[in-house]
N, CA, C and O atoms as CSV, one atom per row, in Angstrom:
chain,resi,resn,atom,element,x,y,z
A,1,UNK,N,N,-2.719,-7.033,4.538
A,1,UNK,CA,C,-2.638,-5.846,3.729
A,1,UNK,C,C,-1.218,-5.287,3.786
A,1,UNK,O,O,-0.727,-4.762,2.787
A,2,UNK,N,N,-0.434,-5.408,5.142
A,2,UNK,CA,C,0.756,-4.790,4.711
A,2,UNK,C,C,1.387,-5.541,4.202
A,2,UNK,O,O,2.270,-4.947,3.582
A,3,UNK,N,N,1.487,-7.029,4.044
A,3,UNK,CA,C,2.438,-8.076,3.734
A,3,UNK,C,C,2.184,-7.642,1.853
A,3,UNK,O,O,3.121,-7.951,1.117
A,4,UNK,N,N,0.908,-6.941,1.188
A,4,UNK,CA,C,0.686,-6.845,-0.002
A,4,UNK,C,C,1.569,-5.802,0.300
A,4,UNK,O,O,2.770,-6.067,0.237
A,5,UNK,N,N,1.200,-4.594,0.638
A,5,UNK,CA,C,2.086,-3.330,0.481
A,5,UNK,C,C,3.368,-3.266,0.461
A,5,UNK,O,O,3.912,-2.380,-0.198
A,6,UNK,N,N,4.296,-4.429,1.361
A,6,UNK,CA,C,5.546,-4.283,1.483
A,6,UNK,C,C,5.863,-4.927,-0.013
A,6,UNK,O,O,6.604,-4.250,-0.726
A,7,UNK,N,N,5.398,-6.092,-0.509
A,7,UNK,CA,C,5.573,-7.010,-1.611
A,7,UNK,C,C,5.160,-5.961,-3.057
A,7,UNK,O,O,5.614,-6.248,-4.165
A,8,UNK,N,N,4.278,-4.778,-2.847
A,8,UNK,CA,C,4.413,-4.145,-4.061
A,8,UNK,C,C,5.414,-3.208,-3.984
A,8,UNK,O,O,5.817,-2.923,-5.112
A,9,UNK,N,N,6.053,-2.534,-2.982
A,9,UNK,CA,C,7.423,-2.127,-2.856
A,9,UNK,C,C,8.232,-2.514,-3.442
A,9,UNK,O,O,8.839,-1.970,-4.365
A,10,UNK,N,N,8.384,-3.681,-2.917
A,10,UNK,CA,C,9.804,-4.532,-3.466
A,10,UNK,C,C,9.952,-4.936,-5.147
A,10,UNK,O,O,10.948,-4.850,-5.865
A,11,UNK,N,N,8.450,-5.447,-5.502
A,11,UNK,CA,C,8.734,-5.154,-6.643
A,11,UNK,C,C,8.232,-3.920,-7.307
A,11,UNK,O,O,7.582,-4.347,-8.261
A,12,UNK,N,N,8.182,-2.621,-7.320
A,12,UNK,CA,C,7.942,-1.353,-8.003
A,12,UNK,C,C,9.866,-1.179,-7.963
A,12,UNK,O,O,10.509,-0.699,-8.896
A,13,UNK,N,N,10.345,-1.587,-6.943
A,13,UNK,CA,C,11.795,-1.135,-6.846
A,13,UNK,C,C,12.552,-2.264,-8.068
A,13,UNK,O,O,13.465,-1.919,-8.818
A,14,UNK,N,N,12.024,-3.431,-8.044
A,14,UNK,CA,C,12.702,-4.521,-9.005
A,14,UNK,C,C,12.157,-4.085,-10.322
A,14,UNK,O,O,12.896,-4.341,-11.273
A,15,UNK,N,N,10.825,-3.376,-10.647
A,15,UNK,CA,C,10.152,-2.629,-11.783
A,15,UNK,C,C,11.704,-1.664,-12.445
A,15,UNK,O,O,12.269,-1.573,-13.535
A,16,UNK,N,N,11.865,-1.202,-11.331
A,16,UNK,CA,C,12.578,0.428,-11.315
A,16,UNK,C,C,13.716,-0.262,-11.969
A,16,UNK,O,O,13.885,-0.018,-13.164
A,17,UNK,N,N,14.559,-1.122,-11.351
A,17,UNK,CA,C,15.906,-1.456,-11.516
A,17,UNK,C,C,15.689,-2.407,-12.741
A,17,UNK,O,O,16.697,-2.447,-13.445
A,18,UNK,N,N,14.486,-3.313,-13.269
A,18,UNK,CA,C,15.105,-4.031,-14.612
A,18,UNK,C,C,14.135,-3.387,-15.781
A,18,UNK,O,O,13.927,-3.880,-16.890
A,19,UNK,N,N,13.602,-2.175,-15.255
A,19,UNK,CA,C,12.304,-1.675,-16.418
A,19,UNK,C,C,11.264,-3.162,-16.639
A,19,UNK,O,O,11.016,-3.623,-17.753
A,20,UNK,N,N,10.913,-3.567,-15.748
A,20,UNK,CA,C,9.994,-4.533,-16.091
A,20,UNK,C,C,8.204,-4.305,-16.198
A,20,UNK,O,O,7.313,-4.207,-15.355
A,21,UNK,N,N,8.239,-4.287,-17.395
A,21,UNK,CA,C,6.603,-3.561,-17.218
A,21,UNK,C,C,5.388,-4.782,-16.755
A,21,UNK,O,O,4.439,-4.363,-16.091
A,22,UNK,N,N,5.429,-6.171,-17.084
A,22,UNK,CA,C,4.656,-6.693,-16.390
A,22,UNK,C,C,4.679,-6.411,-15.301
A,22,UNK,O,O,3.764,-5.718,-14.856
A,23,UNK,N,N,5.683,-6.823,-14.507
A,23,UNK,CA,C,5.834,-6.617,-12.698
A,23,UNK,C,C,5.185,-5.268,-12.555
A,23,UNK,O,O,4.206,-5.362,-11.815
A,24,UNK,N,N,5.436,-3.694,-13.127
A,24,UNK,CA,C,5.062,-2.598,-12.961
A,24,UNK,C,C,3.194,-3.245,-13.267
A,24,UNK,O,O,2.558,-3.233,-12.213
A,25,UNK,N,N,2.503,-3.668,-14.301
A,25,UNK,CA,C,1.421,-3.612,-14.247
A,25,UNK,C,C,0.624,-4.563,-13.180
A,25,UNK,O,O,-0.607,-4.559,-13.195
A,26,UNK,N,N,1.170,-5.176,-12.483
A,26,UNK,CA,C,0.848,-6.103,-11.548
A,26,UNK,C,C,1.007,-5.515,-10.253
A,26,UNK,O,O,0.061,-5.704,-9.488
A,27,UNK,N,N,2.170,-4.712,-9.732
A,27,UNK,CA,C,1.758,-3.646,-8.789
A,27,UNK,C,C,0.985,-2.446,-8.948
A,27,UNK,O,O,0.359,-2.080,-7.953
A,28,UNK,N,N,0.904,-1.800,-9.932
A,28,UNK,CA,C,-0.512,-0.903,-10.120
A,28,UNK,C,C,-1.830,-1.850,-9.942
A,28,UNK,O,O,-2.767,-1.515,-9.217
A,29,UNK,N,N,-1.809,-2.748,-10.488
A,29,UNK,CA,C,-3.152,-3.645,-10.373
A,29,UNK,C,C,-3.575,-4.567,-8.765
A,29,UNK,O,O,-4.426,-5.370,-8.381
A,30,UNK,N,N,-2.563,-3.952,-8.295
A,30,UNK,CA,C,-2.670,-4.659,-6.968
A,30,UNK,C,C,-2.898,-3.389,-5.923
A,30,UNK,O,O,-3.270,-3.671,-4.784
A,31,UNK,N,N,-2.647,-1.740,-6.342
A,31,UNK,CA,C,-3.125,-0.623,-5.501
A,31,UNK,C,C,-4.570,-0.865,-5.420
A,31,UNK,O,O,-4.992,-0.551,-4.307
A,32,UNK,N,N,-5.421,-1.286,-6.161
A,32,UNK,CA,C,-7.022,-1.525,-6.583
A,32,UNK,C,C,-7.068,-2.254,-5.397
A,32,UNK,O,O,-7.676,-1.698,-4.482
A,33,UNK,N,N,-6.642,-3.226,-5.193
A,33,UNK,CA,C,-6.923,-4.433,-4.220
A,33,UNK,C,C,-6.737,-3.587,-2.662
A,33,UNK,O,O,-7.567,-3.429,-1.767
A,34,UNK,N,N,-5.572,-3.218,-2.740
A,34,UNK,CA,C,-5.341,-2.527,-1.492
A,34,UNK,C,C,-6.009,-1.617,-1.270
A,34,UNK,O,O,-6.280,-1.495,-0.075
A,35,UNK,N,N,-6.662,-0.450,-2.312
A,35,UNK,CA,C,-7.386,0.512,-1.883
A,35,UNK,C,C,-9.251,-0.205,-1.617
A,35,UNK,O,O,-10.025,0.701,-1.306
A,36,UNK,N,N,-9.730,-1.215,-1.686
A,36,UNK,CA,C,-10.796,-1.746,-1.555
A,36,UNK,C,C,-10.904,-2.475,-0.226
A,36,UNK,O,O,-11.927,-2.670,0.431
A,37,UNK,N,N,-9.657,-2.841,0.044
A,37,UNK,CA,C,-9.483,-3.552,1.509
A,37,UNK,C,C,-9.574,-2.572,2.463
A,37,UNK,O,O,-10.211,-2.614,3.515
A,38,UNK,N,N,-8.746,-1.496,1.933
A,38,UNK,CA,C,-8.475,-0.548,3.149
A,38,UNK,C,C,-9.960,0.279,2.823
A,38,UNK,O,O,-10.387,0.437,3.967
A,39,UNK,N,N,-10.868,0.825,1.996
A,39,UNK,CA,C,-11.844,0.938,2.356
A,39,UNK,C,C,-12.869,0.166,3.177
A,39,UNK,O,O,-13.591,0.724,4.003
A,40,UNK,N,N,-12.903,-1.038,2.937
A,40,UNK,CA,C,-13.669,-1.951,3.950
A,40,UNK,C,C,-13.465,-1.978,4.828
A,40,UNK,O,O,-14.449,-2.090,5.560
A,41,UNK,N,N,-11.907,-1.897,5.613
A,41,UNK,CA,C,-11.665,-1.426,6.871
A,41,UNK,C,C,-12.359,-0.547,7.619
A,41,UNK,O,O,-12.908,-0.547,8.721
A,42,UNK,N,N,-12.180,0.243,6.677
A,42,UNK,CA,C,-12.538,2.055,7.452
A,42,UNK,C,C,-13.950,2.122,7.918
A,42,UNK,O,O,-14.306,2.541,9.019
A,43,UNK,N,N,-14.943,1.537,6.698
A,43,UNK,CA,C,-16.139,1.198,6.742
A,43,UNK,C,C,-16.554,0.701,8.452
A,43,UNK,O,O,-17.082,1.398,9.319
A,44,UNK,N,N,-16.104,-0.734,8.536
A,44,UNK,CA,C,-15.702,-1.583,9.894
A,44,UNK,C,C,-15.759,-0.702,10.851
A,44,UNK,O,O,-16.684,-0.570,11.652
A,45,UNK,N,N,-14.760,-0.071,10.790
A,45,UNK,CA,C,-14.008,0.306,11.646
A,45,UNK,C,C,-14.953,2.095,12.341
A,45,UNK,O,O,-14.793,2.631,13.438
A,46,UNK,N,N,-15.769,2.500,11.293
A,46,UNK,CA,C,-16.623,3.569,10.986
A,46,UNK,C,C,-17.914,2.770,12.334
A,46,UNK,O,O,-18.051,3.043,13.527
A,47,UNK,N,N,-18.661,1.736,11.441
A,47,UNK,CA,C,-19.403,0.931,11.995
A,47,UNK,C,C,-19.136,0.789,13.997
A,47,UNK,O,O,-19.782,1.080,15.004
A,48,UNK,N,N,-18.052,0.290,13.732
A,48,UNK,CA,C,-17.327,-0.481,15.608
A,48,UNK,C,C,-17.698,0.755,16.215
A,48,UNK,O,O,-18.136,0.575,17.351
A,49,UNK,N,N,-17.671,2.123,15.800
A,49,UNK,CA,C,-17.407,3.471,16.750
A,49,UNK,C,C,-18.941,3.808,17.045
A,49,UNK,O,O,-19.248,4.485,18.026
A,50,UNK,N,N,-19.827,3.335,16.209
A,50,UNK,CA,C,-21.419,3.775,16.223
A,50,UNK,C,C,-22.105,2.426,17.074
A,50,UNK,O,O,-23.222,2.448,17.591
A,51,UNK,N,N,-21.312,1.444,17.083
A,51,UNK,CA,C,-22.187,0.129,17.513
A,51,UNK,C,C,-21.513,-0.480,18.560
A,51,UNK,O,O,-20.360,-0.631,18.155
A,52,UNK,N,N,-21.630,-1.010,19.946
A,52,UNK,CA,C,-20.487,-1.448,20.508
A,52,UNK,C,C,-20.521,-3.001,20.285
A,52,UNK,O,O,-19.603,-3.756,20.605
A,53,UNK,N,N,-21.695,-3.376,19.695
A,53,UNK,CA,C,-21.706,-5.442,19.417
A,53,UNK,C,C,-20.312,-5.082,18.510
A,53,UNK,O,O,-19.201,-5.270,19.006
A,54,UNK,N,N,-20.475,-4.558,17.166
A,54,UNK,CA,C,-19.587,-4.306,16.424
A,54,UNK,C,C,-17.931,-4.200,17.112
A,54,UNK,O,O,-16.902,-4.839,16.893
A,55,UNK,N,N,-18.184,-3.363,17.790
A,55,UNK,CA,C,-16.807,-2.853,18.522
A,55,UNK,C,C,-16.191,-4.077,19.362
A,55,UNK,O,O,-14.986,-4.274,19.520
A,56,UNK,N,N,-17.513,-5.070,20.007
A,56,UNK,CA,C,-16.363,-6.543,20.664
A,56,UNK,C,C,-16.196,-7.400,19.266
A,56,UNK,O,O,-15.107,-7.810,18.865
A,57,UNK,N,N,-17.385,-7.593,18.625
A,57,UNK,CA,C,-16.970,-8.461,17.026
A,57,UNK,C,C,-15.506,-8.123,16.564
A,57,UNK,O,O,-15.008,-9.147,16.097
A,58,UNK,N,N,-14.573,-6.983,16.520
A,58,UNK,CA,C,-13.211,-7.104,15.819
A,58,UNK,C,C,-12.125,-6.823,17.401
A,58,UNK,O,O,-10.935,-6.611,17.636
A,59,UNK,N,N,-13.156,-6.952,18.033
A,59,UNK,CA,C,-12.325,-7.223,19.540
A,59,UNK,C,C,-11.618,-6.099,19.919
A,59,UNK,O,O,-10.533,-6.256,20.478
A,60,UNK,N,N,-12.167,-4.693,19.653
A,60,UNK,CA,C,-11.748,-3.853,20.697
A,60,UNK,C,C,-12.760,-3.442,21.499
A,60,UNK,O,O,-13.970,-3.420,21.271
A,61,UNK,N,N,-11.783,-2.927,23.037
A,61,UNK,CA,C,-12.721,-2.176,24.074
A,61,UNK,C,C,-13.038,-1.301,24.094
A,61,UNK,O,O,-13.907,-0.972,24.901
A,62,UNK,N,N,-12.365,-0.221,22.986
A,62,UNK,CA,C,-12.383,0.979,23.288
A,62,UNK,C,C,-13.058,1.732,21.713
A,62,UNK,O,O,-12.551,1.342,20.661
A,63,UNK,N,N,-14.067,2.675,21.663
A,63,UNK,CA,C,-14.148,3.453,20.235
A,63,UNK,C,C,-12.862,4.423,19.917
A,63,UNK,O,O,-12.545,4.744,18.772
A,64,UNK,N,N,-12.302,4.761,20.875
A,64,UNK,CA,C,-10.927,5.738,20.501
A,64,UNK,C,C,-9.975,4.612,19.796
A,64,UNK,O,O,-9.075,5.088,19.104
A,65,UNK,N,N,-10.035,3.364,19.861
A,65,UNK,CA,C,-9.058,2.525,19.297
A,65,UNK,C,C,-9.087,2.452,18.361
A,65,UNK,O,O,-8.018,2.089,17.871
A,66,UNK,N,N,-10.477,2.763,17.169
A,66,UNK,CA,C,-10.751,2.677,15.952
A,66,UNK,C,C,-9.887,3.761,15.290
A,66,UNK,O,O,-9.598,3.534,14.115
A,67,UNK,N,N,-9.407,4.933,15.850
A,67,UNK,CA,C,-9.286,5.637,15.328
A,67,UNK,C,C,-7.364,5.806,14.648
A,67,UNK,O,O,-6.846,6.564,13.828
A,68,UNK,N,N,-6.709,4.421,15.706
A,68,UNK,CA,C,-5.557,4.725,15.992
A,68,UNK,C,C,-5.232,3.195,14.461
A,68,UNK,O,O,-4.184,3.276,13.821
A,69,UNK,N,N,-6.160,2.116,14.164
A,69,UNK,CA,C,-6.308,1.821,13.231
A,69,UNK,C,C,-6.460,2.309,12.186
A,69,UNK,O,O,-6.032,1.635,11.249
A,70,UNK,N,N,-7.072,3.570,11.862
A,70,UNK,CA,C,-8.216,3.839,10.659
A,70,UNK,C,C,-6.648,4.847,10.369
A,70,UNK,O,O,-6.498,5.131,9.181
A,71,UNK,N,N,-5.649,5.320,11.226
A,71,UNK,CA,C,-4.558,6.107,10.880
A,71,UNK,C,C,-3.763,4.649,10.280
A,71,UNK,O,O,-3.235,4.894,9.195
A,72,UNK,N,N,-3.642,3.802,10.543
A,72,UNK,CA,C,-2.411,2.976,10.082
A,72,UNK,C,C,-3.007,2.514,8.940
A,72,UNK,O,O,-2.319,2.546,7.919
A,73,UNK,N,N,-4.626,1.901,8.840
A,73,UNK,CA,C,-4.544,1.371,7.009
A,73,UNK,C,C,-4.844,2.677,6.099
A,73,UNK,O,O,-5.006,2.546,4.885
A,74,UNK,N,N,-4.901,3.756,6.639
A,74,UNK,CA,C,-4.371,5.313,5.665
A,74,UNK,C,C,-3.014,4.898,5.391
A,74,UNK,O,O,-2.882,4.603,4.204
A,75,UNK,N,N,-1.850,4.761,6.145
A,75,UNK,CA,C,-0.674,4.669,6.309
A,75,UNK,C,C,-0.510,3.591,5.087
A,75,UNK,O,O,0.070,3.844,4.032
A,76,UNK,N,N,-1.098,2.399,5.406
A,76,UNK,CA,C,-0.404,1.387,4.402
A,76,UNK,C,C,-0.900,1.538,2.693
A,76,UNK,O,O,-0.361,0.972,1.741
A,77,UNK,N,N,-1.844,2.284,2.659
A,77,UNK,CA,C,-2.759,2.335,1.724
A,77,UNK,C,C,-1.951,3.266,1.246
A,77,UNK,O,O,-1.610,2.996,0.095
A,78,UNK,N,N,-1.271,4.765,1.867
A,78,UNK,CA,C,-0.383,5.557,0.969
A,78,UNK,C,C,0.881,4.871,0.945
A,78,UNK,O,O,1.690,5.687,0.504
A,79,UNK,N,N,1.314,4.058,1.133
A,79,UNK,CA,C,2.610,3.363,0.936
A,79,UNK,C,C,2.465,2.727,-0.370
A,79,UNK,O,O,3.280,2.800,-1.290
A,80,UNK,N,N,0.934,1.856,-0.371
A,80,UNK,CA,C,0.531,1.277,-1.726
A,80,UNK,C,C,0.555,2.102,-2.985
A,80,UNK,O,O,0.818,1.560,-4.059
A,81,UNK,N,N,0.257,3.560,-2.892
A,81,UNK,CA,C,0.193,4.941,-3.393
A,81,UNK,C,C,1.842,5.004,-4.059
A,81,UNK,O,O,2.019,5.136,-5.270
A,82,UNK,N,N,2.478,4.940,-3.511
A,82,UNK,CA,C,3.720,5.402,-3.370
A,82,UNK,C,C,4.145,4.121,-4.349
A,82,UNK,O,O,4.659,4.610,-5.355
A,83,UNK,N,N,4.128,2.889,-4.423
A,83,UNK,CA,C,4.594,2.476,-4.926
A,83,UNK,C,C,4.149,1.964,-6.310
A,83,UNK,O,O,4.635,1.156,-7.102
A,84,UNK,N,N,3.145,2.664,-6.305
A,84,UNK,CA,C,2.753,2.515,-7.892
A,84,UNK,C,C,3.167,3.833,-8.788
A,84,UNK,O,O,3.340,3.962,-10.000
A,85,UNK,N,N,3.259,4.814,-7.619
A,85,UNK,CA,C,4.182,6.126,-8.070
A,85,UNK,C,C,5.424,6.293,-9.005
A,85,UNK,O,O,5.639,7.017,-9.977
A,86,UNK,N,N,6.568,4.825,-7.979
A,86,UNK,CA,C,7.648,4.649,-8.271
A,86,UNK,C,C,7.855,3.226,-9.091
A,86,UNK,O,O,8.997,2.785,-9.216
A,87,UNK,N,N,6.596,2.440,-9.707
A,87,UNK,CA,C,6.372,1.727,-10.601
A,87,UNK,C,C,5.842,2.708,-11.868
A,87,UNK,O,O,5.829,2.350,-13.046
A,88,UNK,N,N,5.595,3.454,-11.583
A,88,UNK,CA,C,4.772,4.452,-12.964
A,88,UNK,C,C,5.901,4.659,-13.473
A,88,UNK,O,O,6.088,4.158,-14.581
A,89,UNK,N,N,7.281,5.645,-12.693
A,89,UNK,CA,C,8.099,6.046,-12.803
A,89,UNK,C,C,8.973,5.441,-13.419
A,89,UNK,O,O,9.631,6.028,-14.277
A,90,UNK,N,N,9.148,4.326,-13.168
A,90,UNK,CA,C,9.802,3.020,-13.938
A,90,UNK,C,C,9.468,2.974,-15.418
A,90,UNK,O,O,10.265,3.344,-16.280
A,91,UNK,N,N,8.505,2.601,-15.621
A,91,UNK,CA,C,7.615,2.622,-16.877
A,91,UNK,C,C,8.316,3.453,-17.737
A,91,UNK,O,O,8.796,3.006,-18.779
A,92,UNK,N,N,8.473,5.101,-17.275
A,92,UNK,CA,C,8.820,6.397,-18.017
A,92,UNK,C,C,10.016,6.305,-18.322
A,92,UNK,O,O,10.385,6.448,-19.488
A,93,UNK,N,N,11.019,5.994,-17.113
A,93,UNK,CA,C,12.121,6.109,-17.565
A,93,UNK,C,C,12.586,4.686,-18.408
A,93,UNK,O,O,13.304,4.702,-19.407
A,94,UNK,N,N,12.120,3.687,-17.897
A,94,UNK,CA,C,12.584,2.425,-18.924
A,94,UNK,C,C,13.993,2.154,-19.011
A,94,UNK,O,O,14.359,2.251,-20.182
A,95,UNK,N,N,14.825,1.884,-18.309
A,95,UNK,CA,C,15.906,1.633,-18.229
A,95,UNK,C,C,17.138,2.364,-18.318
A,95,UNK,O,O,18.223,1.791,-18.414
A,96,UNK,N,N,16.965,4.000,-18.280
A,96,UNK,CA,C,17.567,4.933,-18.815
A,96,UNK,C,C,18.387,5.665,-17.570
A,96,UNK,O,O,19.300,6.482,-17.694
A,97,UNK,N,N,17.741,5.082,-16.172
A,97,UNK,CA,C,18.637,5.574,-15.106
A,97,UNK,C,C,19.843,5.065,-14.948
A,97,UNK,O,O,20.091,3.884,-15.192
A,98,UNK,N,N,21.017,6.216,-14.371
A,98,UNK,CA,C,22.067,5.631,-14.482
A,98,UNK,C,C,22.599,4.506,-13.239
A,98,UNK,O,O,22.247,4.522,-12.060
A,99,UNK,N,N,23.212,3.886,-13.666
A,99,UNK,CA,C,23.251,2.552,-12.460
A,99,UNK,C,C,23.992,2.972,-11.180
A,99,UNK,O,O,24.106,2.520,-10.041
A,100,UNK,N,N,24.281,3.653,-11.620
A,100,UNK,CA,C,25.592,4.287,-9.925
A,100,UNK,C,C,24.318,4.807,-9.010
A,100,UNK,O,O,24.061,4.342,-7.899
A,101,UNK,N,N,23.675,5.695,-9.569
A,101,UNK,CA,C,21.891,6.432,-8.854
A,101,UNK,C,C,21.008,5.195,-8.399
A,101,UNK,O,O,20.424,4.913,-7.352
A,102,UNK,N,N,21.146,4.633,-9.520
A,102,UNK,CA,C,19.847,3.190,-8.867
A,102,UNK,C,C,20.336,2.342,-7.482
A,102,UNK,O,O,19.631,2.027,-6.523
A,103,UNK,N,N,21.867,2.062,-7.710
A,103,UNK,CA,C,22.374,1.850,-6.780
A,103,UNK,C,C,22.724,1.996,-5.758
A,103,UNK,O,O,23.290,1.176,-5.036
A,104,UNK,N,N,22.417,3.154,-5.523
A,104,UNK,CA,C,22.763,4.464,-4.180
A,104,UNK,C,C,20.771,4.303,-3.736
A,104,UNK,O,O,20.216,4.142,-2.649
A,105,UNK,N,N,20.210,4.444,-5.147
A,105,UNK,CA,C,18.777,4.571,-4.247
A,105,UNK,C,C,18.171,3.631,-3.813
A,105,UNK,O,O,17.297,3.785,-2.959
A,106,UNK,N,N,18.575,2.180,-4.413
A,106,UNK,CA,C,18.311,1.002,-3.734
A,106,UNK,C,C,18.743,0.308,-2.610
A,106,UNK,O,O,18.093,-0.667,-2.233
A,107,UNK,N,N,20.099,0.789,-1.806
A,107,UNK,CA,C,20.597,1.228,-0.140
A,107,UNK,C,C,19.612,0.027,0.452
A,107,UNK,O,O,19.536,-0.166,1.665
């Protein structure tokens, strides 16, 4: 899931810099994916804290551990957020940012 999240980054930012609207509709269409994974997680992860078979099945010892997970695929899941934000954004402006700015924000 993060290897998706980092990869819709990179391209919402390649969206940004060539106005490419396929690439932009292919990272929006890929937040869906990420937000269904990271619900199934949570689900899991909901489950492991009520059940302890559950809790050795994804191999933790502890129910407080679920919780320190269930913060990080929030985490990657608003990153996924974020970059359909700055793929939307793309879309709007369409090639109209000036290149000295894109260049400074792409660092």
């Amino acid at each position: 899931m993060c290897l998706i999240t980092a990869s819709m980054h990179k391209d919402a930012l390649q969206a940004l810099k060539e106005s490419g609207k396929t690439l932009a509709r292919d990272t929006i269409a890929l937040d869906d994916e990420v937000d269904r994974f990271s619900l199934y997680v949570i689900r899991q992860l909901k489950m492991a804290v009520q059940n302890e078979r559950m809790l050795r099945e994804i191999r933790l010892s502890n129910p407080k551990d679920c919780l320190g997970y269930r913060i990080i695929v929030e985490f990657v899941e608003r990153t996924s957020d974020h970059a359909v934000k700055i793929t939307e954004n793309a879309m709007i402006v369409g090639g109209s940012i000036d290149k000295l700015i894109l260049k400074e924000y792409l660092k």
